[in-house]
ROKOL-533889 format. One line per 4 residues: their letters; for each residue x, y negated, z negated of N, C-alpha, C, O. Coordinates in nm, 2 decimals. Last residue first. Example, Ala and Ser with C-alpha at 12.3 -4.5 7.8 and 13.67 -1.06 7.14 Angstrom:
sa	1.28,0.22,-0.71,1.37,0.11,-0.71,1.29,0.00,-0.79,1.34,-0.11,-0.80 ~ 1.32,0.57,-0.78,1.23,0.45,-0.78,1.32,0.33,-0.78,1.42,0.33,-0.85
END
This chain:
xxxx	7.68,-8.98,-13.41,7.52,-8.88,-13.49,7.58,-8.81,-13.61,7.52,-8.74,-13.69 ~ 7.88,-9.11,-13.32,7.73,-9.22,-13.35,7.59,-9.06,-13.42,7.47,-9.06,-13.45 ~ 8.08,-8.97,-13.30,8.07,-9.05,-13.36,7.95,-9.08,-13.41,7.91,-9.07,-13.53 ~ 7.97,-8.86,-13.02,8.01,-8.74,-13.12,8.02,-8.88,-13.25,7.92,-8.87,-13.32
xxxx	7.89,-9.04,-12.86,7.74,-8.94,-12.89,7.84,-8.87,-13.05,7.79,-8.83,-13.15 ~ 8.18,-9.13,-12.76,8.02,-9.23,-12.84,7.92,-9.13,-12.92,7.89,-9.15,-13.04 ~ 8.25,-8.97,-12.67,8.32,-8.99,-12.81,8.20,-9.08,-12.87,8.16,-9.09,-12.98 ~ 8.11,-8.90,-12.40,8.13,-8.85,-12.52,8.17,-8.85,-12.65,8.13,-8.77,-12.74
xxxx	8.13,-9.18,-12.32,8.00,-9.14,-12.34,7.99,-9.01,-12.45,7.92,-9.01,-12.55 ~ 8.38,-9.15,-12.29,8.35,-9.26,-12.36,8.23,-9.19,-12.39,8.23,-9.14,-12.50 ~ 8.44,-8.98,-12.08,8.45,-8.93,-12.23,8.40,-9.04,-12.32,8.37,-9.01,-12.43 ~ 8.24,-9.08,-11.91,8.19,-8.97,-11.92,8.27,-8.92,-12.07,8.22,-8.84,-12.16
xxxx	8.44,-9.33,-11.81,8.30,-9.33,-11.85,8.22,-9.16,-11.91,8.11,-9.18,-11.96 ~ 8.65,-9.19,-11.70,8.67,-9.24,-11.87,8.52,-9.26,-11.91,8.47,-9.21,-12.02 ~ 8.53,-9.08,-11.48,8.56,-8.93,-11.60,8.59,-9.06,-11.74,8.56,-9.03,-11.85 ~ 8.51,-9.30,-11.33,8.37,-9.18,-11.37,8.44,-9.10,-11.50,8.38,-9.07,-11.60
xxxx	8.78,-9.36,-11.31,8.68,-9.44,-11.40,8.56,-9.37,-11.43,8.50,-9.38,-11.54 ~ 8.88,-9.17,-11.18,8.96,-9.19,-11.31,8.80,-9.29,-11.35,8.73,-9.25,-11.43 ~ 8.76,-9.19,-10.98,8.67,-9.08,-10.99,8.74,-9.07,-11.15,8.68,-9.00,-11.24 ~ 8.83,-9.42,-10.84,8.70,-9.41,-10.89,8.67,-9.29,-10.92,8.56,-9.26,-10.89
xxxx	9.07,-9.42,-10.83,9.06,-9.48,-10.92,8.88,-9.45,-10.95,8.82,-9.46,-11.05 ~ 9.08,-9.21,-10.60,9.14,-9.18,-10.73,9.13,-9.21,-10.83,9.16,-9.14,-10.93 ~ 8.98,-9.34,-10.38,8.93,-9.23,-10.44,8.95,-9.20,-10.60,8.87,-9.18,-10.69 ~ 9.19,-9.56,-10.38,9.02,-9.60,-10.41,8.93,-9.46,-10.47,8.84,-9.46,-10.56
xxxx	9.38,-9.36,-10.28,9.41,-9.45,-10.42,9.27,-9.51,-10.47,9.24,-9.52,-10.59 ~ 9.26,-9.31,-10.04,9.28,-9.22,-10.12,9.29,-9.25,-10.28,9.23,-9.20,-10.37 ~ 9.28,-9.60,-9.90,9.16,-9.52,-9.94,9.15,-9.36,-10.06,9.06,-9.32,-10.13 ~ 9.56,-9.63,-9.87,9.45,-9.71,-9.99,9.35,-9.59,-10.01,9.35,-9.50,-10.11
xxxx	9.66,-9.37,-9.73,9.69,-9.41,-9.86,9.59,-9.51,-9.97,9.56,-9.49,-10.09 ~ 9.52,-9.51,-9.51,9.46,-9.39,-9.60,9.52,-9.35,-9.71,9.46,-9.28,-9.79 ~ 9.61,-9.74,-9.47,9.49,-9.69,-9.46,9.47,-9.62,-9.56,9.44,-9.64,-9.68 ~ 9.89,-9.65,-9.43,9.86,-9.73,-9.53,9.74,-9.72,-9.57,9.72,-9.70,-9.69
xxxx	9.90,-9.53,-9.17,9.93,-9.44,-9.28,9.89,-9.55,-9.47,9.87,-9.51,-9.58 ~ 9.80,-9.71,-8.99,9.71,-9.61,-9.04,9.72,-9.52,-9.20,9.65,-9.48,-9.29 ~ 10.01,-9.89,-9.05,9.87,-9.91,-9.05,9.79,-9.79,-9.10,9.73,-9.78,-9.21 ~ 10.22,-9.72,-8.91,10.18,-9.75,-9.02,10.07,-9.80,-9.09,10.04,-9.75,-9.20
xxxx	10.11,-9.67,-8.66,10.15,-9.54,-8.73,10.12,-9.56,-8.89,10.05,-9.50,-8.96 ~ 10.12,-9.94,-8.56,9.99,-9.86,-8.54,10.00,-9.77,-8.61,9.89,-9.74,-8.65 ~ 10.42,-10.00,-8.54,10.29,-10.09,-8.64,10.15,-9.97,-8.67,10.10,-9.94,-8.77 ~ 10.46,-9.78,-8.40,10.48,-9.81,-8.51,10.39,-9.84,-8.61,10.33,-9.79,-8.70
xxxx	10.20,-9.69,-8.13,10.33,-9.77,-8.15,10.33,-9.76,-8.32,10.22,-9.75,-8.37 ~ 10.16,-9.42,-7.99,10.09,-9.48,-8.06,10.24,-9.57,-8.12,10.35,-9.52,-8.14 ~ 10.23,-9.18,-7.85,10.20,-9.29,-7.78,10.13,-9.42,-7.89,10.05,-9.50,-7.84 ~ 10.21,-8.93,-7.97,10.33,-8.96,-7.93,10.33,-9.12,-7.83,10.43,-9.15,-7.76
xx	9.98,-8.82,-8.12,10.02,-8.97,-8.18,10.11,-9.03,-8.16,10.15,-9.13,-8.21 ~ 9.98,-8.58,-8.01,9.86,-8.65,-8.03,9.89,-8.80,-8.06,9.82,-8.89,-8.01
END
């Protein structure tokens, strides 16, 4: 499938989706800090 695809082009891609995975990762680490924050708030604050 990818036996004609030059280098540059291999890597590129593979960089790609390395970011985008790493974008995944940080946004789903920031939903969950927001969600214990939210929790340690409510458990404190009553």
């Amino acid at each position: 499938m990818f036996s004609n695809t030059s280098i540059r082009t291999a890597l590129t891609i593979t960089i790609a989706g390395y970011t985008a995975a790493l974008m995944l990762v940080i946004a789903t680490s920031i939903a969950g800090l927001e969600t214990a924050n939210m929790a340690l708030d409510r458990m404190y604050n009553r």
